[in-house]
C-alpha distance (Angstrom), angle and dihedral (degrees) to the residues before:
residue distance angle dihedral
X1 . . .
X2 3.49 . .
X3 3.70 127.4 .
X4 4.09 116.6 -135.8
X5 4.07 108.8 -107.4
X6 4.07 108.3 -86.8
X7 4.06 127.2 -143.4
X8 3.73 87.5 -87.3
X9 3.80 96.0 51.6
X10 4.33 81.7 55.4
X11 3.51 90.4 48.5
X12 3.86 94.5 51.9
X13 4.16 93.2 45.4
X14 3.86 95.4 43.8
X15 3.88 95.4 48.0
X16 4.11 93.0 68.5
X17 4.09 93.4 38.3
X18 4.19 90.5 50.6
X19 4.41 80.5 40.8
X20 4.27 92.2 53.5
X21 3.99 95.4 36.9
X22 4.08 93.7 46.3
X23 3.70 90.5 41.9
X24 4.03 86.8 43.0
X25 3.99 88.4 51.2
X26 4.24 89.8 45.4
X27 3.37 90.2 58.7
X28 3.15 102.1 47.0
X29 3.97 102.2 37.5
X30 4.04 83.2 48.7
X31 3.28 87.5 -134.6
X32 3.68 91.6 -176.0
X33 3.80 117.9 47.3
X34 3.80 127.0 -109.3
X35 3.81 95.5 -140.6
X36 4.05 86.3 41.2
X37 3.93 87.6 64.9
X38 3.65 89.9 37.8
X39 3.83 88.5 61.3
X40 4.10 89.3 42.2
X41 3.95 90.3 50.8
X42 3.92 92.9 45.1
X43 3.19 121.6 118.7
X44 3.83 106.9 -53.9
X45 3.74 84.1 76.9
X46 4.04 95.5 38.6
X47 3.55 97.0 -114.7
X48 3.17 99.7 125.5
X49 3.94 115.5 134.1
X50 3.47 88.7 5.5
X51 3.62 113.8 100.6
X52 3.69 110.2 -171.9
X53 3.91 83.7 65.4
X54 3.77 93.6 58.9
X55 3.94 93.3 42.3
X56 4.09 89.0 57.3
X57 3.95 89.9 48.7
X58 3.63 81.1 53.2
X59 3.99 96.4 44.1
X60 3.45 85.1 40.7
X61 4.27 88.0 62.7
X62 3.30 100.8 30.6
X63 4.16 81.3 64.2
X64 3.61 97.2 48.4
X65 3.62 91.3 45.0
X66 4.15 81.7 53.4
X67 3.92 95.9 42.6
X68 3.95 96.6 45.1
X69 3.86 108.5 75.8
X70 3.96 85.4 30.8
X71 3.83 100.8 51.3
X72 3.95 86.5 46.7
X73 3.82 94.1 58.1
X74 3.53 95.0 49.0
X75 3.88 105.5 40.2
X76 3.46 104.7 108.8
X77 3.39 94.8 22.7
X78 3.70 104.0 58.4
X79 3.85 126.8 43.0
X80 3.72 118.9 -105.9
X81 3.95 80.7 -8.7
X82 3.98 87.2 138.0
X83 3.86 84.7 55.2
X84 3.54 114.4 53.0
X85 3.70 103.6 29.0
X86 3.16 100.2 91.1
X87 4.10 91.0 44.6
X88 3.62 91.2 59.0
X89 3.90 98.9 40.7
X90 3.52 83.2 61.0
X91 4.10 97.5 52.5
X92 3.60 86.4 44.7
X93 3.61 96.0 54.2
X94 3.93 83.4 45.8
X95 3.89 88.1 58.4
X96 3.28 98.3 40.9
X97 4.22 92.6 44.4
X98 4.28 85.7 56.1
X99 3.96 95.1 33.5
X100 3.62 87.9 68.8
X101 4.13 98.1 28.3
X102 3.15 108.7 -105.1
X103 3.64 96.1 145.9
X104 3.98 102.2 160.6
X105 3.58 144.9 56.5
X106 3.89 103.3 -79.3
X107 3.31 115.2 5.7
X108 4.04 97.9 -41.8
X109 3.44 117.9 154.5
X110 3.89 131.5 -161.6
């Protein structure tokens, strides 16, 4: 017999569907900048003149930018939440990136 869906079961389903629509809205507000990860990826890190470098920096914020206000609901609430939210902010800003073709740093499409 199965047993009707309990406050943690709710916490554990609406912790990925807050993750994919923040992420969803931090990449498209562009929350973050493209010349402010430009700047970041410059050439203390030796990316200049190579763009894929500067595009990850800028994945790489958009994410945390994603992860922060969701991460800081659910410490506390959900194991390991403080961990991995930032992890899977980033693969769903991956899927969403390719999902609607934006294969290339900036904008580029194929």
């Amino acid at each position: 017999m199965l047993r009707p869906p309990d406050a943690a079961y709710e916490v554990r389903n609406e912790h990925p569907r807050q993750l994919e629509q923040v992420s969803a809205q931090a990449r498209r507000a562009e929350q973050v900048p493209p010349l402010e990860a430009a700047t970041e990826a410059g050439p203390r890190s030796g990316a200049q003149g190579n763009s894929w470098a500067i595009f990850k920096t800028f994945l790489d914020a958009v994410a945390d930018a994603a992860a922060a206000p969701v991460a800081a609901k659910y410490t506390g609430v959900l194991a390991a939440a403080d961990v991995f939210t930032r992890d899977n902010a980033w693969t769903l800003l991956e899927s969403l990136r390719i999902d609607t073709g934006v294969l290339g740093p900036f904008g580029i499409r194929p």
